[in-house]
N, C-alpha and C positions, 0 to 999 in steps of 0.2 A: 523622374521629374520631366514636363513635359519640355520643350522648346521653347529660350524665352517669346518668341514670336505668340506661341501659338499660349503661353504664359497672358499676353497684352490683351490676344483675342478675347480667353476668356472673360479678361477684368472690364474690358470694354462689356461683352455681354453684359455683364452684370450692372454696370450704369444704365444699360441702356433699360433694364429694367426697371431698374430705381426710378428713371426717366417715366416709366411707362405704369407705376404704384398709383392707383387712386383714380386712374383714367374710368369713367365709365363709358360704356359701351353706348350711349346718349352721345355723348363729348367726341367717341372715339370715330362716330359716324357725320360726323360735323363736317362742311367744306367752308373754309376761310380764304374769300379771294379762289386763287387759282392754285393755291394749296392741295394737296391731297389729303384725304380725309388721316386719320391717326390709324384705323383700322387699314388701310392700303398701303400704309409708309410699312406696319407690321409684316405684310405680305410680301412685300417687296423685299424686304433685308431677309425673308425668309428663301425667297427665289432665289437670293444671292448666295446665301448657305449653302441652299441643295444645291446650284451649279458648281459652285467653287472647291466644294468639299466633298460631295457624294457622285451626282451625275458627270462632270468633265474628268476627275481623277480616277472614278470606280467604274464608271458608269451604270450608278443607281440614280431610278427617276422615280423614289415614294410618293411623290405629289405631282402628277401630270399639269394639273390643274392651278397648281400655284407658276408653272414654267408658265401656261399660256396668258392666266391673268396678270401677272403683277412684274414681268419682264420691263427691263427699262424702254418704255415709251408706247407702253398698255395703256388702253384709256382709262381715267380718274374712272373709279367705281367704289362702292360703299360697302365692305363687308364687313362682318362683325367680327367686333375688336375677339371675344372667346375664341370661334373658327382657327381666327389667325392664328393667336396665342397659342393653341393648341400644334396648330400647323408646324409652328417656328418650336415649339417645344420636341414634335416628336419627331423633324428635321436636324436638330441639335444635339436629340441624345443619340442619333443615329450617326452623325458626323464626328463624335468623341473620341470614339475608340484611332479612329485614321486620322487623328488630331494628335490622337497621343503617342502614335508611330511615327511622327515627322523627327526626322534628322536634320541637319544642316545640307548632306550630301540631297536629302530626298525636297528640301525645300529649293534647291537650286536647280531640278529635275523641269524641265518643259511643260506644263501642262496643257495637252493635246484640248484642240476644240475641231468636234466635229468628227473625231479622228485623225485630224493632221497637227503638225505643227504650230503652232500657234506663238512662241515666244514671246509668251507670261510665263514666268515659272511660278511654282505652287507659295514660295513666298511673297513674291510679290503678291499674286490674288490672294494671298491672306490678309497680308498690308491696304489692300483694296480694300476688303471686305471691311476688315478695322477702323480704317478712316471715311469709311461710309456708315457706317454706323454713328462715326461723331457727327458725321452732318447730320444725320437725320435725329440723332439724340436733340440737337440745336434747337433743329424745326420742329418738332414736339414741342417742346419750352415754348417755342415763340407760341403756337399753335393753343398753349394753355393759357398765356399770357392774354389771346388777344381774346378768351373766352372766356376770361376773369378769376380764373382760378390762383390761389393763394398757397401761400408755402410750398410749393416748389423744391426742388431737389436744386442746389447752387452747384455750380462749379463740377470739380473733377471729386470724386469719393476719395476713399485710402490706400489710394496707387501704392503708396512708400510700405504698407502693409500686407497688401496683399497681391501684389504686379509690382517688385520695385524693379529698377532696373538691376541686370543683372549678364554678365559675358556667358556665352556658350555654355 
């Protein structure tokens, strides 16, 4: 059984996709305001993946291209919501297996940036990662709202069913 940590992470993923059900790739190239498109919010949480999980802890870097575009404070660009999708998909299954290796001992472990110290440990930037995905789950919503679209994903899914809380 994984970590309940790394238990939240996945249940987060999987809103965030609920979040992301019924987007077309029209919608998902959309700029609202000073927004980022839905297709770059994707790219983004996927650059957060690959640093957090693959490139800073392993140092694997499958998508060169996603570190240089979609890094926090890249400029707003339009790509296509699939790409992404794809991206964050094969970033994901690649980061599972060293998701489902975390201990309590290895989640309190430093994770080096750059090579050095850096004092974030691997829990914490998972917690990062997690409560960055609620924001941007959020901003989608808003993002669908202010482009008219109807039925919507509400609130939180079946935490208690499938992420309940739960000790070590």
């Amino acid at each position: 059984m994984a970590h309940p940590v790394v238990e939240q992470l996945r249940f987060t993923r999987s809103e965030w996709l609920r979040g992301l059900n019924g987007v077309s790739g029209e919608d998902a190239s959309r700029h609202c305001g000073q927004m980022n498109s839905i297709g770059w919010i994707v790219g983004h949480l996927t650059w957060q993946e690959q640093r957090y999980l693959l490139h800073r802890p392993q140092g694997i870097m499958l998508r060169p291209e996603i570190q240089r575009e979609f890094a926090y404070g890249a400029p707003m660009s339009t790509p296509a919501l699939a790409d992404m999708l794809g991206a964050w998909h094969q970033i994901t299954v690649a980061a599972d297996p060293f998701l489902d290796t975390l201990t309590t001992d290895a989640l309190l472990k430093d994770l080096p940036l750059d090579g050095h110290h850096s004092g974030q440990t691997q829990g914490s930037a998972i917690r990062r990662l997690t409560y960055h995905y609620w924001f941007h789950i959020g901003e989608i919503q808003a993002i669908r709202q202010i482009l008219g679209q109807k039925e919507l994903p509400e609130y939180v899914g079946s935490i208690e069913a499938e992420a309940p809380y739960r000790p070590e």
